[in-house]
N, C-alpha and C positions, 0 to 999 in steps of 0.2 A: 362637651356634648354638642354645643353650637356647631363647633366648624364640622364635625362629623356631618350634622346636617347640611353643611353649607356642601361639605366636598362630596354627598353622595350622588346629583344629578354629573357631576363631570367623571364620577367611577361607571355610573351607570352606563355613560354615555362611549366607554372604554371598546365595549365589542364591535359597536356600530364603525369605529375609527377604523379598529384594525381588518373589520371586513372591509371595508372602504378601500381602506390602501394597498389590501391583498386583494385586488379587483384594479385597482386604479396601477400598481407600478408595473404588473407585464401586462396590461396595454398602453401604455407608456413606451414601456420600450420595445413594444411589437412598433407603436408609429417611429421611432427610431431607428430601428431598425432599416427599415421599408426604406430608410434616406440613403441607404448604400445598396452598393450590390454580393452581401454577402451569399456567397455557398458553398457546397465541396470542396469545386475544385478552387475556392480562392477565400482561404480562412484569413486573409488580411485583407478585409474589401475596404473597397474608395467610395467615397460619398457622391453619390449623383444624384441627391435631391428629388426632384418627382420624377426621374426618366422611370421607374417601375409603373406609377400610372398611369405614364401615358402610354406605356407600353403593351397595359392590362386595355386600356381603351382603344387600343387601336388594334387587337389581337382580335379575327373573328372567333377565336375558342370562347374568346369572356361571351360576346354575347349569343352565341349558342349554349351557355351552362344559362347566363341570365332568363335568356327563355324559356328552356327548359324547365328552369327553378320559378318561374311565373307559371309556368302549367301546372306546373305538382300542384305549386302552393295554390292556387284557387281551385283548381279542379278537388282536389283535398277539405280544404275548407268549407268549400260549399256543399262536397257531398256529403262530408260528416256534418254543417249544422242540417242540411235538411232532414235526413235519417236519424241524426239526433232528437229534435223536435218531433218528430211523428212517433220515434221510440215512448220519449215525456210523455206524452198525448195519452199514447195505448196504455203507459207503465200509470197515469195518475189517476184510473178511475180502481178505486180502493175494492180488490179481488184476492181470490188466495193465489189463482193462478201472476196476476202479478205483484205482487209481495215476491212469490218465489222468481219470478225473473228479474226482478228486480236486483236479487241478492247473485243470481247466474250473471248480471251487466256487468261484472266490476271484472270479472274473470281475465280477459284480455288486458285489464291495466295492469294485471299484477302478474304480467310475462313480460321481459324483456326486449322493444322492440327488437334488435336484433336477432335474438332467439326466433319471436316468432316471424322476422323474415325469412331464417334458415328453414325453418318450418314450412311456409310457405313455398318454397324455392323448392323443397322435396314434392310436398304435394301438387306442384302444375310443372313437374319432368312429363317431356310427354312420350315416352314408352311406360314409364312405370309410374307415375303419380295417382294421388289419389282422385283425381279432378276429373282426370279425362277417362279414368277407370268409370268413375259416375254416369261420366255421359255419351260415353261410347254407346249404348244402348241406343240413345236419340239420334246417332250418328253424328255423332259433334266429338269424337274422339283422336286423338292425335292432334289436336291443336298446339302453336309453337308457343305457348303463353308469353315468353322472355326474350324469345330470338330472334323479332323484327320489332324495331325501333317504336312501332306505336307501342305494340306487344307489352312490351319492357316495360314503357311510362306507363302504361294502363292499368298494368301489374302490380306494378310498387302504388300506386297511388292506393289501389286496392286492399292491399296490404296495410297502408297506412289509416285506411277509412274500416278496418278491421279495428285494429287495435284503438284507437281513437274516437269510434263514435262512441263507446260510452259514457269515455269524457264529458263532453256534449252533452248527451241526453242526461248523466247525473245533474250537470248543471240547469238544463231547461225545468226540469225534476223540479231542482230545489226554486226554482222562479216561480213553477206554475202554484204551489204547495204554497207561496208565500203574501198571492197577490188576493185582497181583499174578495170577497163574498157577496159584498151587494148590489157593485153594479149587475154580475152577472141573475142574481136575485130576481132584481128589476127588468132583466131584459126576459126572464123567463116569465113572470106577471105578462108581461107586455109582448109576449108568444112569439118571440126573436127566435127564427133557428138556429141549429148550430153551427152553420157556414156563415151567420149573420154576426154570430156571437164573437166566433173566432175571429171574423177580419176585423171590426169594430171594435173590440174589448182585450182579448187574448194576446193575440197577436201586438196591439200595440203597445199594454203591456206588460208583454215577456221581453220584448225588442232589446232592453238593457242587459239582460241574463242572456239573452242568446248571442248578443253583439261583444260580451263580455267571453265567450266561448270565441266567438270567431277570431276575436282578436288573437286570445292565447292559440288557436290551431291555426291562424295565417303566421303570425308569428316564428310560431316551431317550424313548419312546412319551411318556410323559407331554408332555415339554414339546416334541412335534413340531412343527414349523411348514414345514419346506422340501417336504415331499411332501406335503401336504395344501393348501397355497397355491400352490406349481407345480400342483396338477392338479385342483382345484376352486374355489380362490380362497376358501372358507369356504362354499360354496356348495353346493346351490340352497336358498337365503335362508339362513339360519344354521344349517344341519344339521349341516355341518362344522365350525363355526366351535369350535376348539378353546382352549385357557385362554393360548397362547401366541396364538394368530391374533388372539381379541381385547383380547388387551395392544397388540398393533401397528398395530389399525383404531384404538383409543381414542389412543394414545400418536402416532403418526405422520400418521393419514388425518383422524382428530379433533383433532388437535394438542392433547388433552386431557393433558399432560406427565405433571403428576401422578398424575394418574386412572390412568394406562397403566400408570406403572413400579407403583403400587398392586395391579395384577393380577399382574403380577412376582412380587413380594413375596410374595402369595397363591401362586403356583404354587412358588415355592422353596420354602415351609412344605411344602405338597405332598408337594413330591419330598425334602425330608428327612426326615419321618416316615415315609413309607413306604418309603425305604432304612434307616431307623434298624429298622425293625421285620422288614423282610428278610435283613437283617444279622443279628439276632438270633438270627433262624428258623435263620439257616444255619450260625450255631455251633453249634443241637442238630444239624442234618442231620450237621455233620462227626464230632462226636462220638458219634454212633450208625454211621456210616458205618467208622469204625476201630474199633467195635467188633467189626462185622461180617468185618471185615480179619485 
């Protein structure tokens, strides 16, 4: 009976291993990879060491997708935590009207972004969509939603700030529903309004719940790919073309192996340092947030 005890934290500890190394050995050998120049046309490639990234860095395509993919990703992020939060706001004062919106928010999570990019992609055609069928009336009909470069990114972010901000507002939801009752008590005795209430109280803190949001949607944003390729394809000419889109023209369409997973590589640095530094940010927000408490 002893050792049963002794060997059940190292059994336990079994799933955590094998997710581990089913994570850790193909990116492994994706960085392996990347030290030659395999593709198509040369299934027996030669090791040339970093020539892919200095060739990703020296290529103006990388920092037009880089760009690009700094627009999505903040303009996304920040339109979904503010809409999210004002959603929280309206959804937390306890009503029938919203209880039942409430249960309407989740709806968009539980469609496929790519689904509802195609969806979206139908409704702003501009002969026959549903969008500009709306507001043809106002005379704003016929617009190209997709087919000029602002167009496009403005679109998709749109798109993505659809599907997404419930995200968001679930989470500010469950912050505002959790944060104590007496300061806000006290500041009502003491006939604080409620633009008083919010910046001083509310607001600072929710900051940990809603910095907790922004992370996971700056996050995602970065390495987008299924809404932006369902409803523009990178397109019109590389405006969209984001740091995932063209990992998978160079890797898949160019058959350029190496080269591809080498943009990979490039967007995972990315997105760890800039969670590494959000992260950081958001252990002063919590720490000042319970001071406030």
């Amino acid at each position: 009976m002893g050792w049963r005890l002794a060997l059940r934290p190292y059994v336990l500890i079994v799933p955590a291993l094998l997710l581990t190394c089913g994570i850790l050995y193909p990116f492994g050998l994706g960085l392996y990879y990347t030290l030659f120049d395999f593709s198509a046309s040369k299934p027996q490639p030669d090791m040339v060491r970093f020539e892919n990234y200095e060739t990703v860095f020296t290529q103006e395509a990388f920092w037009n997708s880089a760009w690009v993919t700094v627009l999505y990703a903040v303009g996304a992020a920040a339109v979904e935590t503010v809409l999210g939060v004002a959603v929280a706001l309206l959804l937390h004062r306890s009503t029938i009207v919203g209880r039942i919106l409430e249960k309407i928010l989740i709806l968009p999570l539980m469609i496929a972004p790519v689904i509802a990019a195609i969806i979206w992609k139908l409704m702003l055609q501009p002969s026959v969509g549903v969008v500009n069928y709306l507001l043809r009336p106002f005379g704003l009909g016929g617009v190209q939603w997709t087919d000029t470069p602002t167009g496009a990114l403005l679109s998709s972010i749109a798109v993505d700030v659809w599907v997404y901000t419930p995200f968001v507002a679930i989470l500010a939801l469950a912050g505002l529903r959790s944060l104590p009752t007496s300061p806000f008590e006290a500041a009502a005795v003491d006939g604080a309004g409620w633009w008083y209430t919010f910046r001083r109280l509310t607001l600072p803190m929710l900051w940990p719940y809603v910095l907790v949001a922004v992370i996971f949607r700056f996050m995602d944003s970065l390495k987008v790919f299924d809404i932006i390729y369902a409803l523009t394809e990178g397109g019109p000419g590389d405006s969209t073309v984001v740091l995932q889109i063209r990992a998978y023209l160079e890797a898949i369409r160019f058959q350029r192996y190496s080269f591809g997973i080498s943009y990979t590589i490039v967007l995972w640095a990315v997105v760890y340092l800039a969670a590494m530094v959000l992260v950081k940010h958001l252990g002063k927000i919590q720490r000042k947030a319970a001071e406030v408490k």
